[in-house]
C-alpha positions, 0 to 999 in steps of 0.5 A, spaced: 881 959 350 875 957 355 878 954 363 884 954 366 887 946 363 893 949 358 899 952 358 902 959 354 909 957 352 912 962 350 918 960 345 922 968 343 928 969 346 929 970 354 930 978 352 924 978 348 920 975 353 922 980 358 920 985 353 912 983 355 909 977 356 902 973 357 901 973 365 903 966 367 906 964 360 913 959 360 918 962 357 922 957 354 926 959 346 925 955 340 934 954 340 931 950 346 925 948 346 928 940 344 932 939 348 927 941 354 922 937 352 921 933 358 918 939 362 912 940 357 910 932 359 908 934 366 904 941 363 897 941 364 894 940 355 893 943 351 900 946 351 899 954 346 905 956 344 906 964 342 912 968 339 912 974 336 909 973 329 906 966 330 912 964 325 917 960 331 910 957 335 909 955 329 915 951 328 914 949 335 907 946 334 908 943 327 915 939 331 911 936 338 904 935 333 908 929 329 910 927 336 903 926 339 903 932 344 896 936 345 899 943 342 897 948 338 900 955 334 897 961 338 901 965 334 903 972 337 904 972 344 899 979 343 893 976 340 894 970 346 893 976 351 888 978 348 884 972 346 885 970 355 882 976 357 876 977 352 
């Protein structure tokens, strides 16, 4: 994760992401993720989504890869942290 030119978004629920987060991540739940779709375009790419297990972003990659959107699994929110920070 070398420069400044992605994006975290963080797909858990609002609750889970005020349990703890990556700094500057966008929290917006996988339950809602296609409906606000348009506020990935705008994003700088690629776009990194994290959960809790990797399960949900997971499930967020693998929809908005087969819709052409430069993305990719991190997995858990905490190995994203660490892997920023290293």
């Amino acid at each position: 994760m070398e420069g400044s030119n992605y994006t975290v978004v963080d797909v858990r629920t609002p609750a889970e992401f005020l349990g703890g987060h990556v700094a500057g991540s966008i929290n917006i739940p996988l339950q809602e993720i296609v409906d606000r779709a348009d506020e990935l375009t705008d994003l700088p790419k690629p776009i990194i989504f994290c959960c809790a297990s990797g399960n949900r972003s997971g499930q967020a990659t693998a929809y908005f890869k087969a819709q052409g959107l430069e993305c990719e699994n991190g997995g858990s929110w905490l190995d994203v942290n660490y892997k920023m920070k290293a």
